[in-house]
N, C-alpha and C positions, 0 to 999 in steps of 0.2 A: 636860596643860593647854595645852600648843602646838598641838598637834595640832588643841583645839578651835576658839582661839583663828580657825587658819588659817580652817578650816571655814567658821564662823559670816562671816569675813573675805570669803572667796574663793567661798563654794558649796562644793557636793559632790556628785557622781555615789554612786549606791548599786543594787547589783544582785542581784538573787535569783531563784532558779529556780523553777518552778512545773512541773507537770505535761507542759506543752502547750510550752512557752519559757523563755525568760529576758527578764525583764521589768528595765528602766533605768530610775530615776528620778533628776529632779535637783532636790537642796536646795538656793534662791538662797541668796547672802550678799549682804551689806552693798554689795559692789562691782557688784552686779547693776540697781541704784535708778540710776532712770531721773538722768543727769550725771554721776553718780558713777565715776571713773576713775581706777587707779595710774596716778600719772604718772612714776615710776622706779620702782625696788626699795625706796625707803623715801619714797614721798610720795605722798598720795590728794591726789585733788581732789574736794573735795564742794560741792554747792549749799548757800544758806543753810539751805532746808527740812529738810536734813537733819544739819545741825551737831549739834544738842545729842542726837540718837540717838548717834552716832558718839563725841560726847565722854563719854559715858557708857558704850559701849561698851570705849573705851580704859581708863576708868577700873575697871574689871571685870576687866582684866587689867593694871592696873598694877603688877604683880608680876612680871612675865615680859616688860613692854616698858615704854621711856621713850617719852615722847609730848611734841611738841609741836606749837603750833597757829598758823599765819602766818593771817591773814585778809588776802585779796587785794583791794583796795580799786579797783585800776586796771589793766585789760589794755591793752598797746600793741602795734598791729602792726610789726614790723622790715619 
């Protein structure tokens, strides 16, 4: 269940041989949508657009992870 968890999260590389080579493909995730960025080890940063995908997403494996949600109202430059 982790494992898909990450998957779905991160993307995933997938490879198989065929006759003539070895053919690579890659499956996006969630963190591949255009803004969307981990901003440490345990914090994404999503656009609005894409909130309620992601909260549902979370919610799909809220058995294997806690989830919380800050909505960032005001960026300031230092």
């Amino acid at each position: 269940m982790r494992i898909r968890f990450y998957k779905e999260l991160f993307g995933f590389k997938y490879t198989w041989k065929t006759k003539s080579k070895k053919k690579v493909k890659y499956k996006s995730g969630l963190l591949d949508y255009e803004g969307c960025e981990a901003a440490g080890d345990s914090a994404i940063l999503v656009p609005e657009e894409y909130a309620e995908e992601y909260s549902s997403f979370f919610r799909k494996y809220q058995n294997i992870i806690f989830c919380r949600v800050f909505r960032i109202v005001e960026e300031v430059e230092l």
